[in-house]
Each structure stands twice: as C-alpha cells, then as structure tokens.
N, C-alpha and C positions, 0 to 999 in steps of 0.2 A: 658508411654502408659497405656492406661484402658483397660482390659482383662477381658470373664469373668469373669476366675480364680480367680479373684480380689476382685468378688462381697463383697464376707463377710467381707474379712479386709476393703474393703471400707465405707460398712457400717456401720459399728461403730462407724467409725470418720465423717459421713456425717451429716448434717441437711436439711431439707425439707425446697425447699427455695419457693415454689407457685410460682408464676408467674413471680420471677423474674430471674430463669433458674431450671435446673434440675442440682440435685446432682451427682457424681460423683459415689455412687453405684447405681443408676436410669439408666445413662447409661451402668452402666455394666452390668447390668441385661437385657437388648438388646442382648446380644450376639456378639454385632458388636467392633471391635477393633476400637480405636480412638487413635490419636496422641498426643502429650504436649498440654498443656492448654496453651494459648495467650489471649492476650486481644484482645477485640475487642470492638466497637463503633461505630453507623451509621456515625457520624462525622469522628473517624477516617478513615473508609472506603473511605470517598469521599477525606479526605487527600490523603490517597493513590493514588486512582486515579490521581489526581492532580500531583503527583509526578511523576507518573509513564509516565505520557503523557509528560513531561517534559525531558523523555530519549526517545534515540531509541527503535522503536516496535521488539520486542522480540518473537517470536512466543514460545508456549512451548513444551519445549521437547518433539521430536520426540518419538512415542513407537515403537516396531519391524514392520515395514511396512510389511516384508513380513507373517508374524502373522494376521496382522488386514487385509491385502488382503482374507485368507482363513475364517476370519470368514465374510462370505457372507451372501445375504440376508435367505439364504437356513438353514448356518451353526447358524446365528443371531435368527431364527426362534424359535430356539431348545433351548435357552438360559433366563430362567427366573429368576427372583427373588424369594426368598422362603418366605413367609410370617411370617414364624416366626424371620426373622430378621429385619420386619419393624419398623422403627424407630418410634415413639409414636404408639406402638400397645398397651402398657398399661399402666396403669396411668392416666392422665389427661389429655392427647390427645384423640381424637376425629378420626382424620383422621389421621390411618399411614400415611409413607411416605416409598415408593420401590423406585429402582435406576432401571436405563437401563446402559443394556452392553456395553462396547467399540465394534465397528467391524468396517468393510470397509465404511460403507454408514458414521458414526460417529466418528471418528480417534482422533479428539481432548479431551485431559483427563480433566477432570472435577472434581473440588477439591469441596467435599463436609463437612459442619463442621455443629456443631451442638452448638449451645451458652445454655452452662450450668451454669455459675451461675456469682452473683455479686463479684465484685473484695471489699474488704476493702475499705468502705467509698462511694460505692455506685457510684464511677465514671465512673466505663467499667463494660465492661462484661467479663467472661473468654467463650473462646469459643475450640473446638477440632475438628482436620480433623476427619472424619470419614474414615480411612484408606481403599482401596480395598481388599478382598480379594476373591478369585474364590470359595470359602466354601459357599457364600452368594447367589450362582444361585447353580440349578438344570440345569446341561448340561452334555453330553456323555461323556463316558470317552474317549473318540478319538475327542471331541471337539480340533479344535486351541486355544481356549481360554486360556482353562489351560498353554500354553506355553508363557504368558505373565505376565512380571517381578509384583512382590510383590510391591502392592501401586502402580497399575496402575492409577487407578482414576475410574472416571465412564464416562457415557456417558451423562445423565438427570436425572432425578425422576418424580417422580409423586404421587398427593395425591390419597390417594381412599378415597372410600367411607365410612362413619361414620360405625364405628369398633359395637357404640353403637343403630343403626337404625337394620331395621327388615332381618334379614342374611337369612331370607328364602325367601326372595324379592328379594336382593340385598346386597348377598355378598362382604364382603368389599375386600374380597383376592382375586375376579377377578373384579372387577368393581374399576373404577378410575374417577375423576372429574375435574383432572387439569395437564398439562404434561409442562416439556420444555426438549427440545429435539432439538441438533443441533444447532451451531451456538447462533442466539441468539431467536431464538423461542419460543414460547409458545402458548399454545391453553388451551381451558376449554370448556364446556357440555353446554348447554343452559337448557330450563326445557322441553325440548324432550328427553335427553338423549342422547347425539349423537353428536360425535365429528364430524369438517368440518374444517372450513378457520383455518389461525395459525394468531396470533400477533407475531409482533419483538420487538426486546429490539431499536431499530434501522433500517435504512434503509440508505445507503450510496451508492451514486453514481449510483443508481435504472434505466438501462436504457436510457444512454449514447453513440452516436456515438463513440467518441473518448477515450475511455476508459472501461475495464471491470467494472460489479458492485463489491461489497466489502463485506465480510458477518463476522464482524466482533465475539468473543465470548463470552458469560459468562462463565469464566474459574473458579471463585470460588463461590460458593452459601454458606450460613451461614443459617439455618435454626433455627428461635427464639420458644424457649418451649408454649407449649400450654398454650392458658393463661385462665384460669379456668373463670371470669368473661365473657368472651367473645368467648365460643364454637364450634361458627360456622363459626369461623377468625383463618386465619391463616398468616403467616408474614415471609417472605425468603428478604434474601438483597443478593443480587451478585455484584461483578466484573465485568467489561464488557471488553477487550483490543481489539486491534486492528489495523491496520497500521498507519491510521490515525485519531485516538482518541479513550478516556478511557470514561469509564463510572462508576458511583457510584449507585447504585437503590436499591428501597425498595417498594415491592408486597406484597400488605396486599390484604387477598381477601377471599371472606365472599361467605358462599356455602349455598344459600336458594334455591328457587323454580329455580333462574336464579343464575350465578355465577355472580361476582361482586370482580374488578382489582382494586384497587385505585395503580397508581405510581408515582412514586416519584425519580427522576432523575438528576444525575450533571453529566453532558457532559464536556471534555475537548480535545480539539482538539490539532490535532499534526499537521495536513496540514490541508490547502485549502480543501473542499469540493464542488463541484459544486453544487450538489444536494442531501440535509440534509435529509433524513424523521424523521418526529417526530409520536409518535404512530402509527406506522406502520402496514398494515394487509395485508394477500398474502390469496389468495383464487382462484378457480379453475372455469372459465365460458366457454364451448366446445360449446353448443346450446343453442338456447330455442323455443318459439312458436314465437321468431321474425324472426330469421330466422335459417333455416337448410341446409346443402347440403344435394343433394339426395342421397337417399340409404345408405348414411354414417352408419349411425347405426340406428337398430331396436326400441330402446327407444324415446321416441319422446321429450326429456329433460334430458341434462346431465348437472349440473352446480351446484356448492358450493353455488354462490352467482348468484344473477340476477338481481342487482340492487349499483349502490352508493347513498346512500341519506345524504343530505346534509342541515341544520339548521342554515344559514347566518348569520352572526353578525346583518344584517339589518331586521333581523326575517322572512326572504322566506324561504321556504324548497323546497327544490328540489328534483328531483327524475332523475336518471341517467342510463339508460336501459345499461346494457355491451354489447361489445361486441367480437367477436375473430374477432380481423383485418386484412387484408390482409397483411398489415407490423406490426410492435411494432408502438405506437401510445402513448401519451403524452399528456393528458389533465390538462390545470391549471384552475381551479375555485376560481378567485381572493376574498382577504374575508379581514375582519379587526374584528376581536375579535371572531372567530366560537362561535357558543353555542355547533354545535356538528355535526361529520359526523358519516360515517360509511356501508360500505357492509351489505347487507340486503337478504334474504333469502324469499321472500315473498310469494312464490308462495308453499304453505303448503299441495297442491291435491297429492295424492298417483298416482291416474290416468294420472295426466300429464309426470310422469317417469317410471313408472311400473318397477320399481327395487328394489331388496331385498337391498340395498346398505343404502336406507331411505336416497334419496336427498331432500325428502321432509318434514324430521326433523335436516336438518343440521341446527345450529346456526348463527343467525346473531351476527354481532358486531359493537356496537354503540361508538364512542369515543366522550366523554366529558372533554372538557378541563374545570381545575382549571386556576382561575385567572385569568391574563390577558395575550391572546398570541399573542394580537399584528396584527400586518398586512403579511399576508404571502398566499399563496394555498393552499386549498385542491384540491390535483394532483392524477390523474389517470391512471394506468398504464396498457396497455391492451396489451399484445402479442401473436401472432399466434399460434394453439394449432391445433393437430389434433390427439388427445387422453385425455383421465382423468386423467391420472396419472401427468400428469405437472400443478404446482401451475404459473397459466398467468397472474394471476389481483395482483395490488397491487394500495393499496391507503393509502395515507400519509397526513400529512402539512408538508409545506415547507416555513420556516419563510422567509419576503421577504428581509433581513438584509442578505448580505452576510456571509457563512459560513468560514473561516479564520483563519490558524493557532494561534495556544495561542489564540482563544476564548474558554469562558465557556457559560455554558447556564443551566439553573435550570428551568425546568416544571413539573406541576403536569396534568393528568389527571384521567380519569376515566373510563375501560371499560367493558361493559355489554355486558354480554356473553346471548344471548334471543330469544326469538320466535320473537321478532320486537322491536322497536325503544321504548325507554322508555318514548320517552315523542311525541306521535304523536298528532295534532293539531287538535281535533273534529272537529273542524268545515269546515274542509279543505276537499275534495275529495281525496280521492288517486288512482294514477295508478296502476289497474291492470292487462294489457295487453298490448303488442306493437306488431301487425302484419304488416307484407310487403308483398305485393302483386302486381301484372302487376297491371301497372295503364290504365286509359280508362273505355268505357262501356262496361258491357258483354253484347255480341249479333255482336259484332263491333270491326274492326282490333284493335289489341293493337299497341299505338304508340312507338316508339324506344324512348328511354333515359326519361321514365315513370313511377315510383313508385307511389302504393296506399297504403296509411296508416292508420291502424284502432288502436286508440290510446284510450284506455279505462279506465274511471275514477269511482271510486265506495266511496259510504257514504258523510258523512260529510251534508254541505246543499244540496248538489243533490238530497238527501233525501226527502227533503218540500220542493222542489219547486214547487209552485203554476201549477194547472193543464193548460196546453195548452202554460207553457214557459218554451222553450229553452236556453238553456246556450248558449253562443257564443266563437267558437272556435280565442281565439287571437294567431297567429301563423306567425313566422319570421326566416329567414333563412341567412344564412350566403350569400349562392348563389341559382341560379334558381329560380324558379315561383310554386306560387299552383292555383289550380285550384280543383273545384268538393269539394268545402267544405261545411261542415255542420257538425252539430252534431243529435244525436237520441238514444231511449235510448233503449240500449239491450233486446233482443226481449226477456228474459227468465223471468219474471215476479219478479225482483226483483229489488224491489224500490229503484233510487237512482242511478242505474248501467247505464250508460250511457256512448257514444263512440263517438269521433270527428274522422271523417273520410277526404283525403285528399289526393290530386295528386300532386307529386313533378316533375319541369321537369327540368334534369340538361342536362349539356351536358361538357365531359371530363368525368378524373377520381378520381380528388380531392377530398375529404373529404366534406360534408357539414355537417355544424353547427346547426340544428334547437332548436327552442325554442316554447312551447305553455301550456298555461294555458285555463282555463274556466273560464267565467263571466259570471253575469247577470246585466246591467248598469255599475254601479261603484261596485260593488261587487263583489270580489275572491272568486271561487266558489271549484277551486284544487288545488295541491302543481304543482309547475312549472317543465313540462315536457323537457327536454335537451333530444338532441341524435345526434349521430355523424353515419349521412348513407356515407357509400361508395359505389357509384354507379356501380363499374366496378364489382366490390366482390358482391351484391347483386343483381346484373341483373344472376351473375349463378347460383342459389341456388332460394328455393321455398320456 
C-alpha cells in the first residue's frame, strides 16, 4: 500500500511517466492511501465482465445496515469531502476528483482506483484501489459514519471545476461539473450551470406490469491520469454488475461551454430481459402551461424536462410534449438507424416558474448514437407524480432484437449535456407551446367530451413566409374528430411565431394519439408535433 509517509522513499525510485499514468510518489503526495498495484486494461475489463456474467450475480458485501440506516439524509448532510484530498488537485490535472459518502439513501460500496503507470513493455496499465478512509470527510465527532469498518468504499465522485480557471468566480472546492451517484447514474452541468435530469449506465426492465424494475451498479470505477495533451478530457472506465447482466464502459467526457459524454460499452447478459434501455435518461415532469391541476401549487411550471425530441433515421424530427399521466404509460417511437433523441428543456423564461430552484437553466440531454443501431424504439416512460422530488420520465432505445440470456452487445454513443439539441434543423419551426383548453365558442355552452388546442410553432421558414399566407395545420388522431381548425400567427409582434389552434372531440377515457405538423403546398414548414391527451385526467384540471 502507498501512504503518505511513503512519499520520499518513493520518490527516488520513481520516474515521471506523462500521460501515460502517474508515478507512485504522485500519488502519495495526494494524501490518500491506495492498495497493491494490478494490472489493468480497457480490454481486460470487458474480459472481466464477460466472466463475471457467466457466474451467479453476487451482490457485494453487505456494510453494517444498521450504521448506514443512521447516516440519514439529515446525518449525510454534515459529511464532506476535504479538498485537500482531491485526487489530481496537483500536477497535471485540471479537474480534481471528490468522493461522496456511503449512508442510507446510497449503501452500495463503490471501489474506486486510480491507473498509475505503464506495466514493462507497454501492454497494461498498473492501477490502485484508492482505499476508504473516514480522515478524507469533515464530519462530527458523533457522526455514525465513523463507525464503519476501514476500506468501506465510497458511494460516487465527482469532478469539479478546473483547479486552474478563475477561483474567485468559481471555486473549484465548491463547484463541480460531473457526478455519478447511485446505482448506475450520472448527470453533468449544461453551459447554464446547473444540474437537472441524471443519465444511466443502463435501464432494465423500466416499467413492467409483471415485474419490478432493476437498478443495476457501477461497483468499480478506474480513473485514467490526466492527460497533458488533452486538458479539457477526462476518461473513467467502470464496472457495471447486476442480476441480470455485466457491463464494461468507458466515459471520456470534455468540459467546454457544454459537457460532452462519448461511451463506450459491452453488455453481457445473464437472463432474459423484456425491456433493455440503451442510453438511458430519468428526469422530473410535475406541470407545465399544458396543463395544471388547480390550486396544486403556486408556481405556474414545475418540470426538469418538457419535452422528448426525436431525430428519425428517416430525417423527421419530432417533438413530444410530456406528460404526468393518470397511470404509468409506455410510448414506443419505432425507428431504424436514430441520428439522435433526447429530453429537452426548452422553455428557458424565469417568468414561467418563478423559482429560486432555476428550472429554467436545467440541462437538456441529447443522445447521439455512434454507428449503426439498427432497428429498435425510442420509448417513453411517463408516470404519475404529485410532487418534484420523484424522478417520473425516463427515455431510452430499446433494440428491436430480443434481449436474451448469453447475449452481448457493444454500442457507442454520444451525450450532450446543453441549453438544446446540437444539431436543430434551421429551416424547420419549432414547438413552443401546448395549451388545453374547454373546447367550443366563447359566448356559447361548452360542449361535454371537447378539448381546445393551441399548439405553437416558432422560427425556421415561418419566418418568410410571404405576407397574406398561412401554413396549414395537417392534423390526425388515433381517435375522435377535430373541428375549429386553423392556424394564425401570435398576436405579440414577433415574426414567424405562429399557433394552429383546434377542437378534439372524444368520447370514453382511452388515451388518444395525435400527430400535426405545418405546411405550405408541398413544403415542411415545423418539426412534427405528437401528444398523447387523456380525456378523463384532462377534462379535471385547467
């Protein structure tokens, strides 16, 4: 084991290896204790995996349950990291790295290593656990913490912010840009500042009558030395295990104005899976201006995300209003080859939420698949919420190839942690509003089983379209009738902003389907509008 204490004998026998690990007195000059050196390898990592999914799932070691029961969110609270034990705080690192605590909300230990240098001959790496210890947080001395065994583990990490950027702006020992936490989670910052939705490593069984969902872990993380060439990249590979299947991955992810995920992934399956997710995102939708219950709450917009947008193989882009359903609800969005989906944050007015919370800089996130992925969904998962604090949305792809014990599967994508879509299509209009309303005339009874929709498109050609012509609202429904349609263009003098308006009349309480875009002749004039109204849930709510 590397110890301080160590530093000086160590450094005499070390050399400076650059980029291709960090020496053995480098880490000791951290402060932080590490365990025996091993080898390691991105290849043989996903060996491992492979192996490992090839025996029974093993959960690991229990710590004292009733230890991690007392550290609560109360007792969790009190419990930080110290910044002088950040791992690249000096030297050629850019962005330390802090650990979060084990407690009750987090209980699974989490093996963290650091890959210091090249083995003889340049074939592996050596790498070292980064051992626990309770000396690494600032907490009470009547903390429970303290009462849990030596080399517990940890619970995540997270990077902060560049050690070498302006510390009176934007201290890097309280400011952070990239977290994973729990399970197999992770989230990063957009260029607002301001954390919101999480990514997963995974999504398994999301959603299922017949079964609970599965949340499987990253139990070992490997974090690769800074690499002097490339400053603003940083590179972690983990572990992934779980009941029914392992995983091998490697997060290289570049911190400029937006963050930026590339991953890298071999799945290997131990069961059947009904339902896979691949880039998986959970984020938070309670309201918005489509619809509200009454009185619920003061704010007049509570939501992470407000939107799925979606980039077809067949080059459509979509736009997909959320919403909190009466039941959990299950959208598939059949596809052959995505360019790209992703939870979208669009609605950027301070005025639409009036809260110190800044829902209106949370981060969208775009997913970009690498290569080829084939024919499968992008699915959406929306269930009932009647508070903030529950993560209800989740969207995935879901390959259409059954998932199947002793399969593997290798994908790469890409994702953009941003203020919007990276790659949105000029010349398209986009949705920026979905209201519901009693359908009919005002002045004149409203008729029963009647919604009125104000569906609003901005930019793109809406912009120049010739004075004295309308777009035309093309609009189809799974079920019922419309009636009272038209389009016109928002009365606030800003060119281009324009709203198809329209009466739905159903009857029951099933779900309907709609679809509508804008033209002019043969010409696409918005991105193609989807939404799933439930008449029974939105006949009580304003």
């Amino acid at each position: 084991m590397i110890r301080r204490r160590q530093f000086i004998a160590a450094a005499g026998a070390a050399s400076a290896l650059g980029t291709l690990g960090l020496s053995p007195a480098a880490l000791a000059a951290t402060g932080l204790t590490f365990g025996d050196a091993q080898d390691f390898s991105a290849q043989g990592l996903v060996e491992r995996a492979r192996a490992l999914a090839a025996k029974p799932y093993q959960p690991p070691p229990p710590l004292p349950a009733a230890v991690l029961e007392r550290i609560d969110y109360e007792a969790h609270g009190k419990i930080n990291f110290k910044p002088e034990y950040a791992l690249f705080s000096e030297g050629a690192g850019v962005y330390p790295v802090t650990f979060f605590h084990l407690g009750t909300f987090f209980r699974v230990p989490v093996r963290m290593h650091v890959i210091e240098a090249a083995t003889q001959g340049g074939a592996s790496l050596r790498a070292r656990e980064i051992v626990y210890d309770d000396d690494y947080f600032t907490m009470p001395a009547d903390s429970p913490a303290h009462e849990l065994p030596p080399g517990s583990g940890f619970a995540g990490f997270r990077f902060q912010e560049s050690r070498l950027g302006d510390q009176a702006k934007l201290p890097w020992q309280k400011n952070d840009w990239c977290a994973f936490l729990g399970a197999s989670y992770f989230r990063a910052i957009g260029e607002l500042f301001q954390y919101g939705l999480s990514a997963r490593g995974i999504a398994v069984d999301v959603a299922l009558a017949d079964k609970p969902e599965e949340f499987p872990d990253f139990t070992h993380f490997w974090f690769e030395p800074p690499n002097t060439q490339q400053p603003d990249t940083v590179v972690v590979h983990a572990l992934l295990d779980g009941p029914s299947l392992t995983g091998a991955f490697r997060f290289t992810m570049r911190r400029g104005l937006q963050v930026v995920t590339d991953v890298e992934m071999s799945l290997f399956l131990r069961r059947d899976i009904a339902r896979l997710g691949i880039a998986p995102a959970s984020s938070m939708y309670w309201f918005s201006e489509t619809v509200k219950i009454r009185g619920v709450d003061w704010r007049p917009e509570i939501h992470d995300s407000d939107g799925l947008a979606i980039w077809t193989g067949s080059d459509e882009h979509i736009w997909r209003p959320l919403n909190n359903p009466p039941r959990t609800m299950a959208s598939a969005f059949g596809d052959n080859r995505p360019r790209g989906f992703g939870l979208m944050q669009r609605d950027r007015n301070f005025d639409h939420y009036l809260d110190g919370v800044a829902y209106e800089k949370r981060p969208s996130l775009w997913v970009e698949p690498q290569g080829d992925w084939g024919a499968g969904s992008v699915q959406l998962v929306e269930i009932p919420t009647d508070d903030e604090i529950h993560d209800n949305i989740v969207a995935m792809w879901v390959p259409a190839a059954p998932a199947r014990a002793g399969d593997s599967l290798n994908m790469r994508y890409r994702l953009h942690w941003a203020a919007d879509e990276p790659y949105p299509p000029a010349q398209l209009a986009r949705c920026v509003a979905t209201r519901l309303g009693n359908g009919g005339q005002p002045g004149q009874p409203r008729p029963a089983g009647v919604r009125k929709f104000m569906v609003e498109f901005s930019g793109g050609s809406l912009a120049s379209l010739p004075f004295g012509v309308k777009p035309e609202a093309v609009l189809s429904a799974s079920r019922g009738s419309f009636s009272y349609v038209f389009t016109e263009a928002v009365p606030n003098g800003v060119a281009g902003h324009w709203r198809a308006q329209f009466d739905l009349t159903t009857e029951g309480t099933d779900a309907v389907e709609m679809r509508l875009f804008l033209r002019v002749g043969d010409q696409t004039l918005s991105e193609t509008w989807l939404y799933q109204y439930h008449p029974f849930r939105n006949s009580a709510q304003s």
